[in-house]
C-alpha positions in Angstrom: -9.9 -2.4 -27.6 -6.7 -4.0 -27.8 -6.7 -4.0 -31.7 -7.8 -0.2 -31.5 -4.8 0.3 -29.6 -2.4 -1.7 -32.0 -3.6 0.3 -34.5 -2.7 3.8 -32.7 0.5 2.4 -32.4 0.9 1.6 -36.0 -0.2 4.9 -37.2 2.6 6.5 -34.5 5.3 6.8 -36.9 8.4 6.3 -34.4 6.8 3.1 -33.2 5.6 1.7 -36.6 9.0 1.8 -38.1 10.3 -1.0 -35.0 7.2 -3.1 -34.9 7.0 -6.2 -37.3 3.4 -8.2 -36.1 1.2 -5.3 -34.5 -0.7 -5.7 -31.3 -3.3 -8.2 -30.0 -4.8 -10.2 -27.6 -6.5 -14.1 -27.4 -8.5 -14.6 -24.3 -5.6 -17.2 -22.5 -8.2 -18.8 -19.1 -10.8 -18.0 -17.8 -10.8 -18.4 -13.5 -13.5 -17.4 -10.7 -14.3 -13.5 -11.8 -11.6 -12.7 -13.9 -10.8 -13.2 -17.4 -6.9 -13.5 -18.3 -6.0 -12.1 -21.7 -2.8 -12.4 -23.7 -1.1 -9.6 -25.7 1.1 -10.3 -28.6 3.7 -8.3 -31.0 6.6 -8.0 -33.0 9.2 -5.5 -33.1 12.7 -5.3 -35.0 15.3 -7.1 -32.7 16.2 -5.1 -29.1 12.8 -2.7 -29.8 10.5 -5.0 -27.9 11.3 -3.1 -24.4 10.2 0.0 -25.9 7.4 -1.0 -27.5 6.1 -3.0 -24.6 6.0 -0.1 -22.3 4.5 2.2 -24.3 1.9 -1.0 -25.1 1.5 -1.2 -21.4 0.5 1.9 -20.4 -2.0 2.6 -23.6 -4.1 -0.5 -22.5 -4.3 0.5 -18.6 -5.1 4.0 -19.3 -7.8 2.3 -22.0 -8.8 -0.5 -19.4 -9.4 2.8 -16.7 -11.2 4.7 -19.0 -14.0 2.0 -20.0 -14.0 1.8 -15.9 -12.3 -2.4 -16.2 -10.8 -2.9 -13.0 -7.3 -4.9 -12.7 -7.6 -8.2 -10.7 -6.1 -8.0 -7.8 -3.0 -10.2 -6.5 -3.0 -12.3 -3.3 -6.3 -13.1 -1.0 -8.6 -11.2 1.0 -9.2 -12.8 4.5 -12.2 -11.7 6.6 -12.6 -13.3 10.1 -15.6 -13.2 12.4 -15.8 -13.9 15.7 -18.4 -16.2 17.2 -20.6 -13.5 17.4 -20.7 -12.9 13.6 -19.2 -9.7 14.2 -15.9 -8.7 11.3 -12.6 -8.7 13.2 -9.3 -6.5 11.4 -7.7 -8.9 9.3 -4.3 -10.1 10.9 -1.5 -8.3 9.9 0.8 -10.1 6.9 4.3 -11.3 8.7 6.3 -8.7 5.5 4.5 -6.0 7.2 4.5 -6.7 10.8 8.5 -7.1 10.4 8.9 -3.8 8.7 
């Protein structure tokens, strides 16, 4: 998917005349449930920024479309009380505060 996507970028003519090394992606670690990937280019000095965003958005609206979730940062707490029944989850200090 990636490489597909490097490729659309290289066949974009505004983009292909700033990018050296097109776009891809080594699988980096592997942890409990999610898969951490790597993406790599090359652009003409000061056109990484550019290129970047436009690479960012192309593989989210990709990983969307095939129906891959993001991971999700921080944890998910679940408390029950003795009687097995779900309590709310306790309110993060950030939030209560603001």
């Amino acid at each position: 998917m990636v490489k597909n996507i490097g490729q659309q970028m290289l066949d974009d003519p505004e983009l292909a005349r700033v990018i050296v090394s097109p776009l891809k992606a080594v699988l980096y670690r592997i942890d409990p449930g999610v898969k951490l990937f790597r993406c790599k280019f090359q652009t003409l000095p000061g056109q990484q920024f550019q290129v970047r965003t436009v690479a960012y958005k192309r593989i989210e609206a990709e990983l969307r479309k095939a129906g891959i979730p993001f991971a999700e940062s921080g944890s998910k707490v679940i408390v029950h009380d003795s009687s097995g029944a779900r309590l709310p989850a306790p309110v993060p200090a950030e939030k209560a505060n603001g």
